[in-house]
C-alpha positions as CSV (number, residue, x, y, z in Angstrom):
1,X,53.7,169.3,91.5
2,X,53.7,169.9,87.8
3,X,51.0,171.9,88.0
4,X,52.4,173.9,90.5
5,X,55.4,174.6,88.7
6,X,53.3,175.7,86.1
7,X,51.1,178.4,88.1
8,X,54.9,179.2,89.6
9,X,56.1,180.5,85.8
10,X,52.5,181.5,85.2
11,X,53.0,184.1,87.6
12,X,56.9,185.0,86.4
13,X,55.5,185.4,82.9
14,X,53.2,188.1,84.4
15,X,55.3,189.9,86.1
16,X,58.1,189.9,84.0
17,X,56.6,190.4,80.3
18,X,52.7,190.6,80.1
19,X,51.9,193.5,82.8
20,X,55.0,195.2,81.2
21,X,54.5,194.6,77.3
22,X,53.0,197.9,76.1
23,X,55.6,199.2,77.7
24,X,58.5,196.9,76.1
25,X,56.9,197.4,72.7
26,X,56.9,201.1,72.8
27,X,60.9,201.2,73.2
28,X,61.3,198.0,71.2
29,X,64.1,196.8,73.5
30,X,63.8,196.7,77.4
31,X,62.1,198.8,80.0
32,X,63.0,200.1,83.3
33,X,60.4,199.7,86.2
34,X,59.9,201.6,89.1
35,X,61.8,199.4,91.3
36,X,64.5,199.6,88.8
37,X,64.5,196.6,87.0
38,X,65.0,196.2,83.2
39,X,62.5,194.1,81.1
40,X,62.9,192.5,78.0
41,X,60.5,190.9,75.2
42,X,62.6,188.1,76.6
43,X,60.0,187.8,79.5
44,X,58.1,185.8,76.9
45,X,60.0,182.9,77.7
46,X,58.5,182.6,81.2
47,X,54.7,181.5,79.2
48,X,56.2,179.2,77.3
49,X,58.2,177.4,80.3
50,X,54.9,177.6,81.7
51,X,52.8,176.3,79.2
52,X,55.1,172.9,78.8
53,X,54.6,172.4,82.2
54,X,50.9,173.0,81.9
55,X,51.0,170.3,78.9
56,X,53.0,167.8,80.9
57,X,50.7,168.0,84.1
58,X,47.1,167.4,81.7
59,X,49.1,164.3,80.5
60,X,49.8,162.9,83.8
61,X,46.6,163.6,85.0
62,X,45.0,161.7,81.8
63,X,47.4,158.8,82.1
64,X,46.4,158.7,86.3
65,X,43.1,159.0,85.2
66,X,42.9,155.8,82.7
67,X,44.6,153.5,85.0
């Protein structure tokens, strides 16, 4: 499950800062997609969400693993 939530804001950090940052760095606020939406460096936040889950799912796999 953890890792699953992890893959889930894997894919929001994506799609929300990383496919969008040269974009968000050239007008060093937000940027408008073709859809409409406004992104921020903000995004970011989605990697790091999903990294702490990514930590927390290794550590329950190595505890499951040692009993």
């Amino acid at each position: 499950m953890l890792f699953l939530a992890s893959a889930a804001f894997a894919y929001l950090y994506y799609e929300r800062f990383w496919r969008w940052r040269d974009c968000i760095e050239a007008s060093a606020s937000s940027c408008r997609t073709e859809d409409g939406g406004n992104l921020t460096g903000g995004g970011q936040l989605w990697g790091i969400v999903a990294a702490v889950f990514l930590l927390l799912a290794l550590r329950s796999l190595v505890r499951a693993r040692k009993h």
